[in-house]
DOGUTOR-773369 format. One record per residue (C-alpha): x, y, z. Coordinates in Angstrom, 3 decimals. Example, Ala and Ser with C-alpha at 12.3 -4.5 7.8 and 13.67 -1.06 7.14 Angstrom:
REM residues 2
[doro [12.300,-4.500,7.800]],
[doro [13.670,-1.060,7.140]],
END
This chain:
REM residues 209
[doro [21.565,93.926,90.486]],
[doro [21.416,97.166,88.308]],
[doro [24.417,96.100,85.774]],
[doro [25.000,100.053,85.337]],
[doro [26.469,100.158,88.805]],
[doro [29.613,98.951,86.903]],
[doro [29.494,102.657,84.822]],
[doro [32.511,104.518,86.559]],
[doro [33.991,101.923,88.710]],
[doro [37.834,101.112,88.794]],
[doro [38.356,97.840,89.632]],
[doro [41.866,96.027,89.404]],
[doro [42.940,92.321,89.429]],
[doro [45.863,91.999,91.146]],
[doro [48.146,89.089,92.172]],
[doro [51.430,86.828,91.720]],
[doro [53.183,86.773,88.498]],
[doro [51.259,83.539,86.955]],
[doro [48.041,83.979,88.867]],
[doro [46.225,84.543,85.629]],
[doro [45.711,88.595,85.884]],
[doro [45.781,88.883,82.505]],
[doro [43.771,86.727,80.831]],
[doro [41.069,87.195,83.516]],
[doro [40.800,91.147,82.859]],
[doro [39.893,90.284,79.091]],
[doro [37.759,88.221,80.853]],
[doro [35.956,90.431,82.727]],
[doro [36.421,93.556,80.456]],
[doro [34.033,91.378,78.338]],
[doro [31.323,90.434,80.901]],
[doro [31.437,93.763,81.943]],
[doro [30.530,94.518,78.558]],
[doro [27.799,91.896,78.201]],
[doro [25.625,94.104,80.820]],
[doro [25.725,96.920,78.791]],
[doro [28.848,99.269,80.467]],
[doro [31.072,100.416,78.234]],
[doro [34.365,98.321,80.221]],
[doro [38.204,99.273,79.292]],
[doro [41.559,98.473,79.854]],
[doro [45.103,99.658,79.337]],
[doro [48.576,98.107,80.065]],
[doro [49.909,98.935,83.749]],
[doro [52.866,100.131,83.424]],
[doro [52.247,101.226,80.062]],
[doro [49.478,102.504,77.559]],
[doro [51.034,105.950,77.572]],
[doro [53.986,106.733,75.320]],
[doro [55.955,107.721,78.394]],
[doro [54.372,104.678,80.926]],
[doro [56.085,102.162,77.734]],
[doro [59.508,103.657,77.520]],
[doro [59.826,102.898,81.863]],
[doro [57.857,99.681,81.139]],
[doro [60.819,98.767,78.984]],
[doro [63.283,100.162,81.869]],
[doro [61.289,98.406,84.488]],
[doro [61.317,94.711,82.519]],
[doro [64.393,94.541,80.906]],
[doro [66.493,91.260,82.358]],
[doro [69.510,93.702,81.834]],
[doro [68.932,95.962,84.458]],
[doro [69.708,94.015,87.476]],
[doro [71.310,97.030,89.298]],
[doro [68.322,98.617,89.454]],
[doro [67.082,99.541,93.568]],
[doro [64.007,98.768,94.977]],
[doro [63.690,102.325,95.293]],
[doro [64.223,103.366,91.531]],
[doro [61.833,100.668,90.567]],
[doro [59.075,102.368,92.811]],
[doro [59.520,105.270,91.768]],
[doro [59.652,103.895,88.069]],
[doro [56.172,102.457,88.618]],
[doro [54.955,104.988,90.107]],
[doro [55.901,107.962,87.429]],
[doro [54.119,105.570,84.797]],
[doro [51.001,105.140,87.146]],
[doro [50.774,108.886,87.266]],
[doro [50.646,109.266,83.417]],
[doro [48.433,106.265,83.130]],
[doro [45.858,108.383,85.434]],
[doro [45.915,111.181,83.908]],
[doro [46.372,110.306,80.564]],
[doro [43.646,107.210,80.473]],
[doro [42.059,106.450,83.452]],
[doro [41.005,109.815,84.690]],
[doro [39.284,110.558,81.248]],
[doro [37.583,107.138,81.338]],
[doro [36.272,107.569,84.694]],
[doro [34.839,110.916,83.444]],
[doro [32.620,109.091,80.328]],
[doro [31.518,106.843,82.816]],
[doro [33.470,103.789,81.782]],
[doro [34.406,100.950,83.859]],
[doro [37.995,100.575,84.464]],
[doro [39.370,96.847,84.450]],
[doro [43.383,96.722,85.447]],
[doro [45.280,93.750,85.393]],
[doro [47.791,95.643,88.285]],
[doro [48.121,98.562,90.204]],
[doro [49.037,99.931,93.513]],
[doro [48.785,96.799,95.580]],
[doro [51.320,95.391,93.163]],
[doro [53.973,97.970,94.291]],
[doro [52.983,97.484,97.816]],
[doro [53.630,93.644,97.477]],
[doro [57.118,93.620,95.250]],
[doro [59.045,96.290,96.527]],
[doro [57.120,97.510,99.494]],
[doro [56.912,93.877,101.205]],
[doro [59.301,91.781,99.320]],
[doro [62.072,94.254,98.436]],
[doro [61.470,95.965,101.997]],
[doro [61.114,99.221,100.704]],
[doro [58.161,99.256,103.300]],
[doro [54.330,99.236,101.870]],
[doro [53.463,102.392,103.816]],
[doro [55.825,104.300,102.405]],
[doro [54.738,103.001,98.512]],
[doro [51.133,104.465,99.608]],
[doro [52.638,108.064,101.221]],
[doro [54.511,108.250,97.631]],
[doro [50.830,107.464,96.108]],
[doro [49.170,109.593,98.093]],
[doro [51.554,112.588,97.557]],
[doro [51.142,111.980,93.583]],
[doro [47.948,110.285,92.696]],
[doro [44.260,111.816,92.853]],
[doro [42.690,108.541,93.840]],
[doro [45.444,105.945,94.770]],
[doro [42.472,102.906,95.400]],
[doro [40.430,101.345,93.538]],
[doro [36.879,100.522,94.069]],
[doro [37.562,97.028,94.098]],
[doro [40.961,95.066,94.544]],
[doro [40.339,91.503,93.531]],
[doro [43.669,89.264,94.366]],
[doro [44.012,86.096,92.940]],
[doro [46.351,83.950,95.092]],
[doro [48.153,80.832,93.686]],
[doro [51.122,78.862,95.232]],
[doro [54.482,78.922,93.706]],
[doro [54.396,76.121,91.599]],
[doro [51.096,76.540,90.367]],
[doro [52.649,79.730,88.759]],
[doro [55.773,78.869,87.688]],
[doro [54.058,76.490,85.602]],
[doro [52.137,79.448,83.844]],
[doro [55.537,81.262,82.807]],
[doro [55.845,79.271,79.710]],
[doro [57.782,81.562,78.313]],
[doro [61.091,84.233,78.682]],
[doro [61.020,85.539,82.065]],
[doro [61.002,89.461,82.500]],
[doro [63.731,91.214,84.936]],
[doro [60.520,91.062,87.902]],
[doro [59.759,87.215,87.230]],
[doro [63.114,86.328,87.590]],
[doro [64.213,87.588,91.804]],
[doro [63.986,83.886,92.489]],
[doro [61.403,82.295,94.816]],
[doro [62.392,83.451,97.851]],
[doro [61.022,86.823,96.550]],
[doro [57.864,85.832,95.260]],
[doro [57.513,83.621,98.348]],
[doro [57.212,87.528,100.004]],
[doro [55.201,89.336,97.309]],
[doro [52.770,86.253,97.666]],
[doro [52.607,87.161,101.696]],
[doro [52.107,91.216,100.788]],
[doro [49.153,90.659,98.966]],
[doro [47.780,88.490,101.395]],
[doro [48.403,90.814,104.281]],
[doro [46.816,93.478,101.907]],
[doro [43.664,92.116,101.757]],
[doro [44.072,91.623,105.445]],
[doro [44.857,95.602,106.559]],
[doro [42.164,97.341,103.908]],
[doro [38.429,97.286,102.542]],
[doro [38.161,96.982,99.338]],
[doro [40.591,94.171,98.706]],
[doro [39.119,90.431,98.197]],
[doro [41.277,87.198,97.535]],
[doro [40.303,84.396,95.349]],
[doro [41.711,81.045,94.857]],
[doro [43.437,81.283,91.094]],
[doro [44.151,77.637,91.184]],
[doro [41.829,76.796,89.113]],
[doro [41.010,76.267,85.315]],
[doro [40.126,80.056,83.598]],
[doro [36.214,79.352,83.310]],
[doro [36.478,78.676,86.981]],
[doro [38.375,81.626,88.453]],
[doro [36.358,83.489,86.077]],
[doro [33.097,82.563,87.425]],
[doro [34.137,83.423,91.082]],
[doro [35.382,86.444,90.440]],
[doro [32.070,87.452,88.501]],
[doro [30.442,86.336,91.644]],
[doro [32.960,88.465,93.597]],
[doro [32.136,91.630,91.604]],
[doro [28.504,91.084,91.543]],
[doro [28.413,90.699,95.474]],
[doro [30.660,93.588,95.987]],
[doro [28.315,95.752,93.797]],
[doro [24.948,94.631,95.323]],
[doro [25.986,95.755,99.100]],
END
């Protein structure tokens, strides 16, 4: 595999809240790295002065009147400035683009599990965003439990709709990976070095077809 096929890709890791996104994009950012592509990654929503002032709308446990619909449109006005402001740029210098969310994660919390319907989160996308996919989508699935045990800590105003909820965002990614190319699932069960290793193996597949 020529490692420089990674030099402007966009690829996003995408899942549950406790699947591990997070800590597997620092992950991969640095394996990326380790064949020589310059790999980067900013907060989603965030990284922009304007995508951290809705983060902080978005998040806060005190704003539990907020619709589904405000909350898409929320993510979305941040994932606009994210694009232009960072990732569009990037692209252009030929980096590689790791994201620990995107899209898919709007499709699966408010477009499956707060009904707001995932087709119409991608017509909103597609009326407002230059590229609204990836190259890659990797989701990594986990069962309730397994997550819930993750969130060791204070739970944001997203973590805490209850299970029932993530029961659904769980199925939207799932049926996701099941409606589009470009979307692959991995079990996130296991230990980091694990989950690591198969998504590596995912990304070096993916870029050798």
């Amino acid at each position: 595999m020529n490692s420089k096929k990674f030099a402007g890709k966009f690829i996003v890791l995408d899942g549950p809240d406790g699947c591990g996104k997070t800590t597997q994009v620092k992950l991969l950012v640095e394996w990326i790295g380790n064949q020589g592509v310059d790999a980067v990654t900013f907060r989603e929503p965030g990284a922009t002065a304007i995508g951290e002032k809705i983060r902080e709308i978005l998040l806060n446990p005190e704003h539990i009147a907020m619709s589904t619909a405000a909350e898409v449109m929320l993510y979305m006005a941040a994932r606009v400035q994210l694009w232009a402001e960072k990732i569009k740029p990037a692209l252009q210098q030929n980096k590689c683009i790791v994201l620990d969310r995107w899209l898919s994660s709007t499709c699966a919390y408010q477009g499956y599990a707060g009904g707001f319907g995932m087709d119409n989160v991608i017509k909103i996308a597609s009326d407002c965003l230059e590229e609204i996919w990836p190259d890659l989508t990797v989701i990594l699935d986990v069962d309730l439990e397994t997550a819930a045990k993750r969130l060791d800590r204070d739970l944001d105003r997203m973590e805490q709709k209850g299970d029932g909820y993530h029961k659904r965002v769980r199925e939207g990614f799932l049926k996701l990976v099941k409606d589009r190319d470009g979307f692959v699932v991995t079990d996130a069960k296991g230990d980091v070095e694990t989950v690591h290793n198969c998504i590596v193996e995912i990304i070096e597949k993916y870029e050798a077809e």
